[in-house]
N, C-alpha and C positions, 0 to 999 in steps of 0.2 A: 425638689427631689425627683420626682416624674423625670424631666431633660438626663437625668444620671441613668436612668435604666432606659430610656428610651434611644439613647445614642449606642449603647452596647448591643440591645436589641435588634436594632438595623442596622449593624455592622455584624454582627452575626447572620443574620438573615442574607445578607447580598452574599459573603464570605462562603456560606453555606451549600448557596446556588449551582456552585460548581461549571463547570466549561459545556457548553454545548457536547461537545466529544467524549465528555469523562467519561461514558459508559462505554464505549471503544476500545481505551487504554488495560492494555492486557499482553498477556504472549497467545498466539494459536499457531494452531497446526494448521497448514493450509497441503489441501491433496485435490489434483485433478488432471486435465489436460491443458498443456499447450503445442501450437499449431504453429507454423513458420514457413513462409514461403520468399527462396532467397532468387531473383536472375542467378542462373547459370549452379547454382550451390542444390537447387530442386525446392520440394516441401519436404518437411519432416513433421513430426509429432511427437510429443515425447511426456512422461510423467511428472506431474509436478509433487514435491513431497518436499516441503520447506517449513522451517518457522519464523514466524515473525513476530516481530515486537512492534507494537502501536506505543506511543507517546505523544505527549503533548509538544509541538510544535512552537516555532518562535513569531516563525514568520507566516504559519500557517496554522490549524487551529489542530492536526494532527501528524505525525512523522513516523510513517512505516518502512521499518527494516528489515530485514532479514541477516539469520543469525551468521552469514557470512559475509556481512559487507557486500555483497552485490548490488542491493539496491534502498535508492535513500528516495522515497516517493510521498509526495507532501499533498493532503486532502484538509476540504473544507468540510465541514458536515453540515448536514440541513434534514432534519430528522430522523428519521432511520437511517438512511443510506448517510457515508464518508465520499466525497466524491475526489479524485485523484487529480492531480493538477496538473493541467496537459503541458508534456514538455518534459515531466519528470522522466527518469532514466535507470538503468540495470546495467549493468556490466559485467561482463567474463571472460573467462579465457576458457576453451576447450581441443583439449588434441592439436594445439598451433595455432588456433582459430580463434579470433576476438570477435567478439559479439558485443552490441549496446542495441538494448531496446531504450526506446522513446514511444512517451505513451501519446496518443491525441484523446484518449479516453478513459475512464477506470471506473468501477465502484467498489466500493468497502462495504458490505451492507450486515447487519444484526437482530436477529430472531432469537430472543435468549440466549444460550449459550454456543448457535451458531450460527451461520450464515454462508454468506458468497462472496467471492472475493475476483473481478471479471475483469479484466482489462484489453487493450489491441491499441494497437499502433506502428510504428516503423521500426523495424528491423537492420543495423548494417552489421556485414560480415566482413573481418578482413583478415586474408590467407594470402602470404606469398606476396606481401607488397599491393595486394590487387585490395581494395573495396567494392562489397555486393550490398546489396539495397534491395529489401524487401518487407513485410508488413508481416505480423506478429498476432493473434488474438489467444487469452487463458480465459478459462471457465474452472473455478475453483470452486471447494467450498470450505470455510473454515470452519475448527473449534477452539472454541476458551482453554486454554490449560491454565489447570493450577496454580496456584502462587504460590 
């Protein structure tokens, strides 16, 4: 009789554990700055005021979006901080102007119900046929919204 509750037990138990990331997975408001610096286009800086949705990843252990499809950016986590998988990418169009960030760095990071959200990496512009190339850094910071 013992083997009958001890096998449910510890299938409960691991079951229960949950994903390294679970405490991640949420929607936030992400508000701060980013920075851009293009050959020939100049620097800019501009407002960040986005939401994003954290989930659980297939091929990575998290998958942040943002609520209009612009970017699909995939993080491992390793205790506090989510770290952002270099390579990942953003895309847009503005005023005639495409835009793709690629990241070479990122964190995702959680202090209860907020935190930081920081990434940099390379920047191409292309306007008019031409492609510009330049590098990229945000300094955000997020909060947990509601469910």
């Amino acid at each position: 009789m013992k083997r009958l509750y001890v096998v449910p037990f510890l299938l409960l138990s691991v079951l229960g554990c949950g994903s390294a990331g679970e405490r991640f997975l949420g929607r936030y408001a992400v508000t701060g700055t980013a920075h851009s610096s293009i050959q020939e286009l100049g620097n800019r800086s501009s407002q960040v005021s986005e939401t994003f949705l954290v989930s659980e990843g297939t091929t990575s252990e998290l998958v942040l979006t943002d609520s209009e499809g612009k970017c699909f950016l995939l993080a491992e986590v390793e205790g506090e901080v989510a770290s952002l998988t270099r390579g990942a990418s953003c895309s847009w169009s503005d005023s005639g102007v495409s835009f793709t960030l690629t990241l070479t760095h990122g964190t995702f990071s959680l202090s209860g119900g907020s935190g930081r959200f920081d990434m940099a990496g390379t920047v191409t512009a292309t306007a008019r046929g031409k492609m510009y190339t330049g590098s990229f850094f945000q300094n955000a910071t997020i909060t947990r919204l509601g469910e």
